[in-house]
Legacy VTK file of the C-alpha trace (Angstrom):
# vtk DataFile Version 3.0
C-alpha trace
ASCII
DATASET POLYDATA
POINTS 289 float
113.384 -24.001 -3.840
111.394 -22.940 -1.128
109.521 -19.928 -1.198
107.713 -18.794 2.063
106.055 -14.874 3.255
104.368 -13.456 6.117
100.622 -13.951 5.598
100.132 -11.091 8.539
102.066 -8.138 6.270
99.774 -9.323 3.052
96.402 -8.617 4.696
97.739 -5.684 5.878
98.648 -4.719 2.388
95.575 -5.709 1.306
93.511 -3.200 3.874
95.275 -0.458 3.128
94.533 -0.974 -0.470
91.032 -0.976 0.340
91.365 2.097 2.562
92.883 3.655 -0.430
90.442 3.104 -3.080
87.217 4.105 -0.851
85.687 7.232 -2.443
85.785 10.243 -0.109
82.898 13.201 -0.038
83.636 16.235 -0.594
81.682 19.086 1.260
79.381 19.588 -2.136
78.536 15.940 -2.214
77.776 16.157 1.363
74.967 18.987 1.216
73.887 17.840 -1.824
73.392 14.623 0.458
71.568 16.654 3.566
69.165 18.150 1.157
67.826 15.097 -0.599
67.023 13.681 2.486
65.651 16.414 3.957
63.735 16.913 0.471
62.289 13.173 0.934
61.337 14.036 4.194
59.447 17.405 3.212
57.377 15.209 0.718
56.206 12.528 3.028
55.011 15.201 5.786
53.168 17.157 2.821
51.309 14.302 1.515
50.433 13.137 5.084
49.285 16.699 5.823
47.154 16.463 2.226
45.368 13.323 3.331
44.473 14.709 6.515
42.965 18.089 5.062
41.186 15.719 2.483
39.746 13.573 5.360
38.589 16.793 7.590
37.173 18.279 4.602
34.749 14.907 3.934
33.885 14.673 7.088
33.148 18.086 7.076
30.949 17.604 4.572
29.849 14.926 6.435
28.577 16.883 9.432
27.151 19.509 7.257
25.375 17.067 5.245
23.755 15.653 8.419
22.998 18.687 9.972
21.062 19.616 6.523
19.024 16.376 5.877
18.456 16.444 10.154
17.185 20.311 10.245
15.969 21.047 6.912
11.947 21.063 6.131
12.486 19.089 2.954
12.795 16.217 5.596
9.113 16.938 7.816
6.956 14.262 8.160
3.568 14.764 6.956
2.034 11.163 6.839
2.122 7.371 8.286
1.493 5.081 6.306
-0.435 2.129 7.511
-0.076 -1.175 6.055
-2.344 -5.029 7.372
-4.960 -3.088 9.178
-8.103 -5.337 9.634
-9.403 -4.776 13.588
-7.303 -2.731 14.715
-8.056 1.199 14.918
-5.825 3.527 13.569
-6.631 6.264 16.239
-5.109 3.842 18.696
-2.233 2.844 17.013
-1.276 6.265 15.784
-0.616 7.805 19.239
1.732 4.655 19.981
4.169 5.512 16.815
4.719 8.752 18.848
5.192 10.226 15.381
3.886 14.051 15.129
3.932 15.827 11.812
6.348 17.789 11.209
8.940 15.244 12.798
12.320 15.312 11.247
12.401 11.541 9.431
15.993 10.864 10.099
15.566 11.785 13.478
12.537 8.740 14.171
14.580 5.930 16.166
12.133 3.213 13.739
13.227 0.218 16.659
11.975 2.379 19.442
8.215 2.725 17.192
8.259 -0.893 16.372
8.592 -1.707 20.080
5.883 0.916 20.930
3.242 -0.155 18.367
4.039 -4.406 19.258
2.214 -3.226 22.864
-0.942 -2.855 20.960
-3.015 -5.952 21.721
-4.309 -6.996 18.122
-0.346 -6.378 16.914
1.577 -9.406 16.403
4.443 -8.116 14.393
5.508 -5.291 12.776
8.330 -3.444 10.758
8.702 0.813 10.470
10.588 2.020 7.845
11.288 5.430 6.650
10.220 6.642 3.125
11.893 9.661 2.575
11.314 12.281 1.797
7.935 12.915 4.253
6.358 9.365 4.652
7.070 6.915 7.846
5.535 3.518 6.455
4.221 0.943 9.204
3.598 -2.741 8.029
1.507 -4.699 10.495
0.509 -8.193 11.094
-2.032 -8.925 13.397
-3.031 -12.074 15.570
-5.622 -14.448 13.240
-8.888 -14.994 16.009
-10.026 -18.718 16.131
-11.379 -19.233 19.585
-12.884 -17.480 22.328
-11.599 -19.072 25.602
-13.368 -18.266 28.993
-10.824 -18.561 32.177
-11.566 -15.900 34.742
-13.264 -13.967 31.422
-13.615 -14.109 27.781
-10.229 -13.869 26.074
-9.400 -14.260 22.398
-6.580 -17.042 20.849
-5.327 -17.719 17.693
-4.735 -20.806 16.149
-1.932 -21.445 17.845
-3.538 -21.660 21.165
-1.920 -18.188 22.353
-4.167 -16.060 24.224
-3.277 -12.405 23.019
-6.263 -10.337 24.476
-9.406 -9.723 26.168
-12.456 -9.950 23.859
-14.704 -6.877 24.483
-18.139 -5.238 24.040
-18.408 -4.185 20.190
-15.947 -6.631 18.302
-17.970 -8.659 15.970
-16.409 -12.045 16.355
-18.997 -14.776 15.655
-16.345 -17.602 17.248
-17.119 -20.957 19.502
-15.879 -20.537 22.639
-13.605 -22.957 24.765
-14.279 -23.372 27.947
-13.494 -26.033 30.912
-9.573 -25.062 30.138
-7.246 -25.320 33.334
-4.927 -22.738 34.206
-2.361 -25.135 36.147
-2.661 -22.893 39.133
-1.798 -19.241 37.298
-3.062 -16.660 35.494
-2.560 -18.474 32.527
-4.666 -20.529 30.896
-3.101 -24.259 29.451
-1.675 -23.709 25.745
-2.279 -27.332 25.143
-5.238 -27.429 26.156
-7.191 -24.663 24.386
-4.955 -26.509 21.149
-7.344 -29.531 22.171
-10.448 -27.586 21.734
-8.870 -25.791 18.424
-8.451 -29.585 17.137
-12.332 -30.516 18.334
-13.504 -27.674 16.706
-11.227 -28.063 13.258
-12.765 -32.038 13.398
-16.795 -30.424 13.716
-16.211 -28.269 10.756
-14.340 -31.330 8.748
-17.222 -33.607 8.877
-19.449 -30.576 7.657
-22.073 -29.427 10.577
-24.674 -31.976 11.123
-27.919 -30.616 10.011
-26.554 -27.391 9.013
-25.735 -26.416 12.804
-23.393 -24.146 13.677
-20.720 -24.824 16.720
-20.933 -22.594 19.783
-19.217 -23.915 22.465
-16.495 -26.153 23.186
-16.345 -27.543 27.183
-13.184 -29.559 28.317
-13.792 -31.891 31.012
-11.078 -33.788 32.871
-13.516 -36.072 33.891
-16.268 -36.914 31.017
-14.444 -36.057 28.356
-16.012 -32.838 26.293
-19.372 -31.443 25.038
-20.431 -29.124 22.141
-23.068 -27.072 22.338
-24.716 -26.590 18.486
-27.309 -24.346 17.814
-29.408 -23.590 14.276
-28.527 -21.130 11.670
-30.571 -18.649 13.456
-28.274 -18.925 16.492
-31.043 -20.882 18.809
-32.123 -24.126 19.778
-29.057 -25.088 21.478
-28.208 -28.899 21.412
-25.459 -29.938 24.302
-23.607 -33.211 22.410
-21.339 -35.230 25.034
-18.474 -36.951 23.285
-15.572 -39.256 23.470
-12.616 -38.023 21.319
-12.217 -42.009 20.168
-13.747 -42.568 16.907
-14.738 -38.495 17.072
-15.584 -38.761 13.211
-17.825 -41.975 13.762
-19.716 -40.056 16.218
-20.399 -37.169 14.568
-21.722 -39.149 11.687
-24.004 -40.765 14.316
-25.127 -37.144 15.385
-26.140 -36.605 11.799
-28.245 -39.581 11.569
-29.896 -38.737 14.987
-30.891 -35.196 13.865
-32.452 -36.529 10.497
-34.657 -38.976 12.228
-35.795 -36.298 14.500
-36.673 -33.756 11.408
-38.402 -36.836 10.679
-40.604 -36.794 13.631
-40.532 -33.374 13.881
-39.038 -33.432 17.386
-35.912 -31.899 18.658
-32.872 -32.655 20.959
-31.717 -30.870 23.632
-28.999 -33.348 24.928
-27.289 -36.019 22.882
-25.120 -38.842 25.038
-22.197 -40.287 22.600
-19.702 -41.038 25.167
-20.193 -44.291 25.647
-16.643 -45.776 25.992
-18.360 -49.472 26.329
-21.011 -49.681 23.458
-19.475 -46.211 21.461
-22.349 -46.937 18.798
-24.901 -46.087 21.386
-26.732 -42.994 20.849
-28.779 -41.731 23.770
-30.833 -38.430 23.253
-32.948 -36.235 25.425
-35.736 -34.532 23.181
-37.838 -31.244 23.908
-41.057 -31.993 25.740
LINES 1 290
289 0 1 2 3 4 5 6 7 8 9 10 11 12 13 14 15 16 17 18 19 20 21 22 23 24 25 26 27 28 29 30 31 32 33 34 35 36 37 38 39 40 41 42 43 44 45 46 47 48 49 50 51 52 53 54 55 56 57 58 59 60 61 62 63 64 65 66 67 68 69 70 71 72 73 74 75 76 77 78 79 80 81 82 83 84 85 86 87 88 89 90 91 92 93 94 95 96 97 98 99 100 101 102 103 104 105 106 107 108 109 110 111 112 113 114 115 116 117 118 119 120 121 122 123 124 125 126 127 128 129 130 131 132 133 134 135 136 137 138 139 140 141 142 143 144 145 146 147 148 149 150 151 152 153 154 155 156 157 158 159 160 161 162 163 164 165 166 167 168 169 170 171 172 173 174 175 176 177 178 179 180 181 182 183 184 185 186 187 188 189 190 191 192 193 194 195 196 197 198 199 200 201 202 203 204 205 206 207 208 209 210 211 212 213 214 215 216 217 218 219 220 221 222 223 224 225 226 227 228 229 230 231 232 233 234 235 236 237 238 239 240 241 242 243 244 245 246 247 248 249 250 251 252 253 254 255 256 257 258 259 260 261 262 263 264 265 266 267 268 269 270 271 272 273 274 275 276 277 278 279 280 281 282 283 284 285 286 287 288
């Protein structure tokens, strides 16, 4: 036996059934509803509005802070502090920092100082820092003299080869001077070449000075090579030594044995040929008369 039904009027049934058992709100359950959501609302818009009170109130603080530690007197300068002074004066460098007492010390802009005091000529480096609550401390470094080098004038380098200023009247500087450098057509004088005359006079010193004799002046010639003028302890008798930078050691050696067989004789040089590229243990000396 068959048995057969419409599969149409079932889900029909079977909607209605569902219809049926929903749960329906009643008015109550509806307000009740409205004001929970509204309540979760309400919350979220008063903890949004706390945060933002708590945020204008730091920075409130903030700005009254600031305007405190920028105004107050607590924060007056009333010293700088200066750190790696050796030549240079502190009644020019001073002026440069632009700092007067009394200056507020959060108010010093310590980049624009550092670039002001770096203009100074003996001034290689340097780093400002505050130290509150009245001090501005100023570290400098300044440029190590090894050479005067004579251009157009006298100018001093350090060991590096980098001309940094002019050398004038009253700075005790008892250097050898370089001279004979080019300038390639500028202003400038050649880096690598006052770094040749650094290296002749680092090699004179190495070998000790022959005779006791102290170096005075380096010339750089393109041509013959390079001289030294020596003089005595006692800064006189000058002795003008031509060399050839082959075998430089060798040759001063020679110059030492020249200058004890002199003393021997009691004579003295005043020009000393050791250049000679074809016989370079040739010595050839012109003595005082």
């Amino acid at each position: 036996m068959k048995l057969c039904g419409n599969s149409s009027g079932d889900s029909g049934v079977r909607r209605g059934l569902r219809r049926s058992n929903r749960r329906r709100l009643g008015p109550e359950a509806k307000r009740t509803r409205v004001r929970n959501t509204l309540a979760g609302t309400l919350g979220f818009v008063a903890r949004l509005l706390g945060a933002v009170v708590l945020v204008a109130g730091v920075f409130g603080m903030v700005l009254a802070l600031y305007g405190w530690a920028t105004t107050s007197p607590r924060f007056a300068v009333t010293e700088v502090r200066f750190q790696g002074i050796e030549r240079a004066a502190i009644h020019e460098l001073a002026p440069l920092t632009g700092i007067k007492q009394g200056h507020n010390i959060f108010m010093i802009d310590v980049d624009k100082v550092e670039e002001q005091l770096i203009e100074h000529p003996w001034v290689q480096s340097v780093v400002v820092r505050r130290d509150p609550p009245n001090h501005v401390f100023v570290a400098l470094r300044e440029y190590e003299p090894a050479a005067l080098v004579l251009f157009d004038s006298l100018y001093l380098a350090d060991p590096m080869g980098t001309v940094f200023k002019p050398a004038t009247a009253g700075e005790e500087l008892d250097l050898p001077i370089i001279s004979g450098v080019d300038v390639n057509g500028g202003d400038e004088p050649d880096r690598d070449e006052i770094m040749r005359g650094l290296d002749l006079i680092a090699s004179w010193r190495a070998a000790g000075p022959p005779g006791g004799m102290e170096l005075s002046q380096v010339h750089l010639d393109p041509i013959r090579g390079f001289s030294l003028t020596a003089v005595d302890s006692e800064g006189e008798n000058p002795v003008i030594v031509h060399f050839a930078e082959k075998d430089l050691s060798g040759r001063l050696s020679r110059f030492s044995s020249l200058l004890e067989l002199l003393s021997e004789t009691g004579e003295r040089p005043r020009e000393v040929f050791l250049n000679n590229h074809r016989r370079p243990q040739w010595v050839v000396a012109r003595v005082e008369e």
